[in-house]
Legacy VTK file of the C-alpha trace (Angstrom):
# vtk DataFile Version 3.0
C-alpha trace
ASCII
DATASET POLYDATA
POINTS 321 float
139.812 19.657 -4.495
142.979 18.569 -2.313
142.019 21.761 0.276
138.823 19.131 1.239
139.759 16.093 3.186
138.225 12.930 0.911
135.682 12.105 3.844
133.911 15.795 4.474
134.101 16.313 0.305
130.065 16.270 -0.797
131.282 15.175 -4.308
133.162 12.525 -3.021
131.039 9.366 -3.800
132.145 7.947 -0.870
130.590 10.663 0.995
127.077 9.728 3.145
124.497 11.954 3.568
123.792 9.532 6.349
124.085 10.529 10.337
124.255 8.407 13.277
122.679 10.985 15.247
121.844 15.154 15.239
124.877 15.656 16.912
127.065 14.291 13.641
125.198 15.591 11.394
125.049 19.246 12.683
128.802 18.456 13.394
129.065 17.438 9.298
126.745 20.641 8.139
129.469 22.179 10.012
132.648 20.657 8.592
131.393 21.065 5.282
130.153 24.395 5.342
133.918 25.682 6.335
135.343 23.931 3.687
133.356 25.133 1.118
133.957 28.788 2.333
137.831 27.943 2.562
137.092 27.273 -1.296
134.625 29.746 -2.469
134.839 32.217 0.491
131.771 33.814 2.589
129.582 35.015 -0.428
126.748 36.531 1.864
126.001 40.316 1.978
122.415 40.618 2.502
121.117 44.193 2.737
118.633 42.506 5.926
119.939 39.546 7.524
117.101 39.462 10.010
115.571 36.181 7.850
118.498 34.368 7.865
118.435 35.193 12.314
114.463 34.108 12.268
115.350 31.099 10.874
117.983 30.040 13.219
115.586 31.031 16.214
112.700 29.677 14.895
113.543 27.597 11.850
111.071 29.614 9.357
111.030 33.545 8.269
108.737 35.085 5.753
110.419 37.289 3.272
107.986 39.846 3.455
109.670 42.602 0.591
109.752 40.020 -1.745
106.253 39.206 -2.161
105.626 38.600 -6.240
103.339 40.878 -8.204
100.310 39.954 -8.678
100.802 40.442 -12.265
103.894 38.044 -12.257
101.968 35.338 -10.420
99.339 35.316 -12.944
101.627 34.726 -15.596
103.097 31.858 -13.982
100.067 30.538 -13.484
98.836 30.950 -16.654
101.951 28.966 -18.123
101.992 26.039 -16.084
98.213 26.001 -16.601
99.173 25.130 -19.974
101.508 22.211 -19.680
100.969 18.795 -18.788
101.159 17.365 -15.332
102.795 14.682 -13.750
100.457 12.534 -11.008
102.502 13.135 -8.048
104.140 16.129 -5.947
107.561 15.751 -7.576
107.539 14.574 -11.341
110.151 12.564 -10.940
108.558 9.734 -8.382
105.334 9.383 -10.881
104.539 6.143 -11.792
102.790 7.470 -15.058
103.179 9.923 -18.054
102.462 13.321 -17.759
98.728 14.714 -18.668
96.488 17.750 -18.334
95.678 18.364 -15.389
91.894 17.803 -15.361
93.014 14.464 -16.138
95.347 14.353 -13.477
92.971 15.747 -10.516
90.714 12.594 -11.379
92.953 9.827 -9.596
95.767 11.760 -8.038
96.167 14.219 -4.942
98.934 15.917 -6.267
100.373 17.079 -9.789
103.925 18.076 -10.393
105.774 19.772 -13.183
109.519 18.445 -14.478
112.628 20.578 -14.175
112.803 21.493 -17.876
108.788 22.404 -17.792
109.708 24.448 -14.748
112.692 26.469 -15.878
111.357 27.936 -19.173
108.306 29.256 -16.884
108.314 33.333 -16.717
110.415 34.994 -13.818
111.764 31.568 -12.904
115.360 32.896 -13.315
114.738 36.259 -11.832
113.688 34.242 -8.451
116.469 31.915 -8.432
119.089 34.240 -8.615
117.911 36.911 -6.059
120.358 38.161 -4.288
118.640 38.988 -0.761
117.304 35.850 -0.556
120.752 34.100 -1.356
123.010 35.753 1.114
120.567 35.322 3.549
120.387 31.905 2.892
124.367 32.172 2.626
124.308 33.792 6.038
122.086 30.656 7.569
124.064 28.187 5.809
128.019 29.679 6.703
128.905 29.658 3.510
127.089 29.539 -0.472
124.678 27.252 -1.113
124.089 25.285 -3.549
120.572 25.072 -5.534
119.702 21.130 -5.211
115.694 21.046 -5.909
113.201 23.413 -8.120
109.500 22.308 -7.874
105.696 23.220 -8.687
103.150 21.008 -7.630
99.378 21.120 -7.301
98.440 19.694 -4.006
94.145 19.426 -5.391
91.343 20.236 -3.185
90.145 16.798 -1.401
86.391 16.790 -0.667
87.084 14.668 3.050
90.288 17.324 4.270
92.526 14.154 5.041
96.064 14.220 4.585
97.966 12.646 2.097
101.732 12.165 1.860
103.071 15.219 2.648
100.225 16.538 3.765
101.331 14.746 7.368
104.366 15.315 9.660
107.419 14.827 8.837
111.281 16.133 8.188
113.124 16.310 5.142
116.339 14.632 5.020
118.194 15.332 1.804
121.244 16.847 3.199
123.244 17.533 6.087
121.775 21.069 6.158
118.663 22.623 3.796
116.555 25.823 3.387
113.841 26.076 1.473
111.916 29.045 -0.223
108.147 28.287 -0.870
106.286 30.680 -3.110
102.567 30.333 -2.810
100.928 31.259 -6.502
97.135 30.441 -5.154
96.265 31.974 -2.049
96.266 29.978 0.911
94.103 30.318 3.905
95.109 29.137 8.057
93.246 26.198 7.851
92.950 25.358 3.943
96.698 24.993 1.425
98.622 26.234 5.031
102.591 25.173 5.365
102.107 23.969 9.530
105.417 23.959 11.042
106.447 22.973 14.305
108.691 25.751 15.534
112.224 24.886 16.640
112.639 21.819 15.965
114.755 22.329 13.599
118.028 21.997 15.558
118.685 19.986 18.977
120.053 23.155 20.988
116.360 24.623 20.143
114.191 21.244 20.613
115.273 21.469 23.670
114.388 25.344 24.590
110.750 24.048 23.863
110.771 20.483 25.151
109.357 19.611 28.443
109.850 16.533 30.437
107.091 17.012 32.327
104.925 15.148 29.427
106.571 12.361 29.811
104.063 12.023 32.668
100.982 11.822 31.093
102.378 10.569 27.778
99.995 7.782 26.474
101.643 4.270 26.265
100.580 3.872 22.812
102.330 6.825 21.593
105.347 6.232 22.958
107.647 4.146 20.377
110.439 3.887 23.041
108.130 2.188 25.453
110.601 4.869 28.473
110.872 8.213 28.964
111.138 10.323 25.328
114.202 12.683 25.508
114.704 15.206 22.873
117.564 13.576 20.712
114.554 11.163 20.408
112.966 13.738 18.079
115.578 13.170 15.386
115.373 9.311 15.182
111.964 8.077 14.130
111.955 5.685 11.002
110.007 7.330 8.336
111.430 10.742 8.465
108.925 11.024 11.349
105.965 10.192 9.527
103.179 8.671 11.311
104.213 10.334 14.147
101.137 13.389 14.629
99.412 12.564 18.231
103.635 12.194 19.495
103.901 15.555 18.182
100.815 16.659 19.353
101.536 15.794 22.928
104.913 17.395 23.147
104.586 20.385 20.758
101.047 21.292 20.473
102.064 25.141 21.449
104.869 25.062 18.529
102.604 24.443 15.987
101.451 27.201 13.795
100.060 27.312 10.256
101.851 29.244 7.950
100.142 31.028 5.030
99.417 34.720 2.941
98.360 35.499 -0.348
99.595 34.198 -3.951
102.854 35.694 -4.498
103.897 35.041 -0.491
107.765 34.241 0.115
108.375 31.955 3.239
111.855 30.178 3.809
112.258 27.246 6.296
114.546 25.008 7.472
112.574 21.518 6.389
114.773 19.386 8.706
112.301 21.214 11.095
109.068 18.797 11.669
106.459 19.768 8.976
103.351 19.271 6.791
101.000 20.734 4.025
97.082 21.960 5.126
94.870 20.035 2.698
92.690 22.023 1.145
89.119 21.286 0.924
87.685 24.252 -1.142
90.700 24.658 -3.677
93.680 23.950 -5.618
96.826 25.129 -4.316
99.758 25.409 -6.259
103.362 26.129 -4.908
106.809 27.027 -6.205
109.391 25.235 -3.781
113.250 25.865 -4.101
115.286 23.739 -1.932
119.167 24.638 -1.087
121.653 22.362 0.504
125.617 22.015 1.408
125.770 19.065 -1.658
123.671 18.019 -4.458
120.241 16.509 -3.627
117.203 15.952 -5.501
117.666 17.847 -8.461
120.691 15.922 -10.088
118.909 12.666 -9.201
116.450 13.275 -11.966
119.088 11.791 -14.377
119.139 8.415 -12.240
117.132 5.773 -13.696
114.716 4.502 -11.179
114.115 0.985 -10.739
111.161 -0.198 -12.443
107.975 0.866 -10.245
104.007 -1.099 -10.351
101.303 0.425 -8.937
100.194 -0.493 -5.375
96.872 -1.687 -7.075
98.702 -4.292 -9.440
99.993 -6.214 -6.757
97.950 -5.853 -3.663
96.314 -9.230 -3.997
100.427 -10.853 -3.402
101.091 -8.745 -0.537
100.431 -10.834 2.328
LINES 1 322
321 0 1 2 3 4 5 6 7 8 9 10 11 12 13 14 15 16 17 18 19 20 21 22 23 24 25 26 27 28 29 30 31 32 33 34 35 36 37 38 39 40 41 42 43 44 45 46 47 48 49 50 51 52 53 54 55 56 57 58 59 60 61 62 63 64 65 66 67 68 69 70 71 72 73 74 75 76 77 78 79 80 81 82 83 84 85 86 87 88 89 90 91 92 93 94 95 96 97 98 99 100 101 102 103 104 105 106 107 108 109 110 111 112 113 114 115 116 117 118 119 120 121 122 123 124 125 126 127 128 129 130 131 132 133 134 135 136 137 138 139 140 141 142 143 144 145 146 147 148 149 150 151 152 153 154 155 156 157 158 159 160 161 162 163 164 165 166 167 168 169 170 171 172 173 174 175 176 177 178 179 180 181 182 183 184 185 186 187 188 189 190 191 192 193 194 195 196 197 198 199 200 201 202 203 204 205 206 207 208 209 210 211 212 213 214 215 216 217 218 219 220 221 222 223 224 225 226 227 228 229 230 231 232 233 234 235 236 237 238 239 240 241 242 243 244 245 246 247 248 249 250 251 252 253 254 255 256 257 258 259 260 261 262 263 264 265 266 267 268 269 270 271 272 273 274 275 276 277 278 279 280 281 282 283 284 285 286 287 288 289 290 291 292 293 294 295 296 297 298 299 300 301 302 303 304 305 306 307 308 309 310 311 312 313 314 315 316 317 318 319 320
């Protein structure tokens, strides 16, 4: 523990996962990924590190060899078929108790498994401690990474195709520096259950290969938030984790965008700081294994955090001036 200097220590409670800018907080993914190979050293031997080099270049990679049997997927279907479902895409943000998922398909777009559900599901262990997919991972990263969120979630067929939560564009911003593997156990089509991702922008040094300033000319006034001329660092501070952001994105990175998808049993690994969303579905239910890694602990150990006490939207809309 005394090899880490207090401030770049991600158990340190003083530590922020908070960045001024892209610049510090690639500069902190940085600083923390030596010291945690000073400590641990460089456990990364991947028989094919050519994931771990499409993800750099592009910020995604599909782990084609590792596609899951369809006899494995059907048993992990069949078991989380049987358990109870919580009404939102990760269990531990529902406002309500877990039920079958019939129920759950009635009132909410999404339905989510807990940890403990998810970990006694067949093969779960085999996946989590692949080796290939960890030293590439490793080899991305600089150093070993640490396994901060398991999920399944149903995102449910919608009858009208709109969007809902993560359904629209946006980054994740647990960490300094993430990767995660998605496992697709229903088949997803290009335009139905897709993962869209907005190819390098992921990093600054490769928003900028793709950016052009020539936009800025014919950028509409009400899509600009700056109300001047958009630059790329601009990409990595929108409030919201960039939501709300689509016809910005649209404008700028319309040829970036491409809709990632395969059968059930499909292996794709991205870098989520990279602008993203899910395809709705309109024709069926998708459901998708998502393991997240990071420098420090994220979302995972927050399940033993009590959250504040939560009301439904609909309970107090009539105060809500």
């Amino acid at each position: 523990r005394q090899v880490v200097p207090d401030e770049d220590r991600g158990d340190n409670p003083a530590f922020s996962k908070n960045w001024a800018s892209v610049y510090e907080r690639e500069e902190k993914a940085r600083k923390i990924s030596e010291n945690i190979r000073r400590i641990a050293g460089f456990v990364n031997d991947p028989v094919d590190a050519s994931c771990a080099r499409a993800i750099r270049e592009t910020g995604y990679a599909g782990f084609v060899g590792k596609k899951l049997s369809t006899d494995k997927v059907d048993k992990i279907v069949e078991y989380f078929n049987r358990q109870k479902v919580y009404p939102s895409h990760v269990a531990h943000f529902a406002l309500q108790k877990p039920k079958s998922k019939e129920e759950v398909k009635k009132k909410s777009g999404f339905g989510s498994y807990d940890i403990a559900t998810i970990l006694k599901a067949p093969y779960i262990a085999q996946i989590l401690s692949d080796k290939e997919v960890i030293g590439n991972i490793a080899d991305y990263f600089g150093c070993l990474p640490t396994v901060s969120s398991v999920n399944v979630f149903w995102a449910f067929a919608s009858e009208d195709g709109k969007p809902r939560g993560p359904q629209n564009f946006h980054r994740d911003v647990d960490d300094v520096k993430t990767c995660t593997m998605f496992i697709n156990l229903t088949d997803t089509k290009e335009d139905e259950g897709a993962h869209c991702y907005i190819r390098k922008t992921h990093t600054i040094e490769r928003l900028k290969s793709v950016f052009s300033d020539e936009k800025n000319k014919d950028l509409p006034q009400e899509l600009n938030p700056w109300n001047r001329k958009v630059t790329p660092e601009d990409f990595f501070s929108l409030p919201l984790n960039g939501y709300s952001f689509e016809k910005l994105y649209e404008h700028f990175f319309k040829e970036q965008a491409i809709n990632l998808y395969g059968e059930r049993g499909t292996v794709l690994v991205t870098d989520n700081y990279g602008i993203h969303r899910g395809i709705p579905s309109k024709s069926f239910d998708r459901l998708i294994l998502w393991v997240s890694y990071s420098l420090t602990a994220t979302h995972t150990q927050s399940a033993d955090v009590k959250l504040l006490k939560r009301a439904a939207y609909a309970d107090i809309k009539d105060s809500v001036q």
